[in-house]
Wavefront OBJ file of the C-alpha trace (Angstrom):
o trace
v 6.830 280.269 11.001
v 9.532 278.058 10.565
v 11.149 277.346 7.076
v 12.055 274.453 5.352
v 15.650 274.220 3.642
v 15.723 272.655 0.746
v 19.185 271.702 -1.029
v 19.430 273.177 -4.606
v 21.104 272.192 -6.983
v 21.026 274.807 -9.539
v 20.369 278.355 -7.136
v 22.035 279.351 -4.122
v 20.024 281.985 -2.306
v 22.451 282.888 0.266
v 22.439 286.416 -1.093
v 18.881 286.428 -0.524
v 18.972 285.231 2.534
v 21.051 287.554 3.835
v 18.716 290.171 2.317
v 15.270 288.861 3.992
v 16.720 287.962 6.873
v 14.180 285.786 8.638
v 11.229 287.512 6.638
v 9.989 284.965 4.215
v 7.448 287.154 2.882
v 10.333 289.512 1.481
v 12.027 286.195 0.603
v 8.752 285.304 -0.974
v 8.558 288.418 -2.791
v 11.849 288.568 -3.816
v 11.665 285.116 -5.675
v 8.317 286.208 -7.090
v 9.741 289.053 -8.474
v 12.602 286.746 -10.096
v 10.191 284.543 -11.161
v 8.506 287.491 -13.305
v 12.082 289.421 -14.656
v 14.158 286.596 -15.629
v 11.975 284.596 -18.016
v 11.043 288.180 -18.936
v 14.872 289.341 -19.401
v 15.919 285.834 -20.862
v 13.137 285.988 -23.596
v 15.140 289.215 -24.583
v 18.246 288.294 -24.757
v 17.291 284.785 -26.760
v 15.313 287.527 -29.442
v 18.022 290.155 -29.583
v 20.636 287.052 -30.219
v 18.089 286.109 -32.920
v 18.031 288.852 -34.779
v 21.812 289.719 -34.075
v 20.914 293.203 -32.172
v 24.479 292.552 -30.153
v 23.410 296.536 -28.811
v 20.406 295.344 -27.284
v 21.789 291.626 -26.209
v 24.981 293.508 -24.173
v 22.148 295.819 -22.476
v 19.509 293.044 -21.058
v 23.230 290.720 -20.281
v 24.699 293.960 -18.407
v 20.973 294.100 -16.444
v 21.070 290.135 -15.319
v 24.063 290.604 -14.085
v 21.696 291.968 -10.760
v 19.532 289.181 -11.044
v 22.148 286.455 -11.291
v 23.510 287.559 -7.952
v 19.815 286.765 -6.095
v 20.077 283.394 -8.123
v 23.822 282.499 -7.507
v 24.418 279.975 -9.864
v 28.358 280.432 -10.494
v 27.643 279.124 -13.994
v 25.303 281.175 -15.522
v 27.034 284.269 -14.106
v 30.399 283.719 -15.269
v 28.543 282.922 -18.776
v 26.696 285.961 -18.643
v 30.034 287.925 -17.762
v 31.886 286.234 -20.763
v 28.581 287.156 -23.355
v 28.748 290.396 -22.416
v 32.666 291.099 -22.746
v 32.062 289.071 -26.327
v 29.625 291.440 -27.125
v 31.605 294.917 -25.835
v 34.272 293.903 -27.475
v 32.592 292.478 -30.515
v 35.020 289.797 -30.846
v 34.528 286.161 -30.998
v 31.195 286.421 -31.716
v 31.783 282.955 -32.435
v 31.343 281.767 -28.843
v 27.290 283.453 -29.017
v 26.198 279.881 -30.013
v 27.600 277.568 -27.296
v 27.641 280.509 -24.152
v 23.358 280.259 -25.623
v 24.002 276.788 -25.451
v 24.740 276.975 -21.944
v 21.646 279.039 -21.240
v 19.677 277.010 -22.963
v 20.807 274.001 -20.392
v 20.829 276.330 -17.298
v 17.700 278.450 -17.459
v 14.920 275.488 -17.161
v 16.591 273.779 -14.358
v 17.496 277.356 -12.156
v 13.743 278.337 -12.915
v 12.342 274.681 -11.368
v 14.595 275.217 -8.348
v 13.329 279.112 -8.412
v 9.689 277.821 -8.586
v 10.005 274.929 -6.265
v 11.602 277.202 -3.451
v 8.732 280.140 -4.108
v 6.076 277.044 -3.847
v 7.727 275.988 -0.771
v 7.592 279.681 0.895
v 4.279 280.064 -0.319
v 2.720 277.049 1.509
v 4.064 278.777 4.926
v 3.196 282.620 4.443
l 1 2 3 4 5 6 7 8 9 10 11 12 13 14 15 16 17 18 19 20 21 22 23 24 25 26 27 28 29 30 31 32 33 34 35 36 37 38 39 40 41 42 43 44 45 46 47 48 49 50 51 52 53 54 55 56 57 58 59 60 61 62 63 64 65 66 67 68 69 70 71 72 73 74 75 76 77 78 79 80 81 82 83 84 85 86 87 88 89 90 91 92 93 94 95 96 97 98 99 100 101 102 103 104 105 106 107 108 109 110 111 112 113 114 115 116 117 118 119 120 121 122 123 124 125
């Protein structure tokens, strides 16, 4: 079956891409499985920030940095990178509220593109 490319805005799935080759039902199952840790792994991180468990919030940031590289936005990963160097270092804890702000503007648009792409796979496998 032949695949439909679809420009993203928001994702860049060139890593996996290179990882499914021409498979798209491992492409298919690699979004799905995106689709199921990230809300998963973001819902984390927005309660350990919550409750100020900076432990916790440096251990789910450390694990997305995996999951950020399927999803290659540049953005989210450099933010991700800077929260958790904030939180090893426990300095500037200041900057938690606007690197969350730019999760908070992120996340819903990289999930749409996530969803839209999966949708799009799903319809040919």
């Amino acid at each position: 079956m032949e695949s439909t490319i679809i420009i993203h805005q928001f994702i860049d799935l060139n890593y996996i891409n290179l990882m499914a080759g021409e498979d798209e039902l491992m492409k298919k199952l690699m979004l799905e499985m995106l689709l199921e840790e990230v809300p998963r792994e973001v819902e984390k991180m927005y309660q350990f920030y919550d409750y100020k468990e900076w432990d916790e919030l440096r251990r789910v940031s450390h694990k997305m940095k995996m999951l950020l590289a399927f999803i290659g936005n540049d953005l989210w990963s450099s933010t991700n990178r800077e929260l958790e160097l904030v939180l090893k270092l426990r300095s500037n804890l200041e900057k938690l509220p606007d690197l969350f702000a730019i999760l908070d503007n992120i996340y819903p648009k990289v999930l749409e593109e996530l969803r839209a792409e999966y949708e799009g796979i799903e319809a040919l496998v």
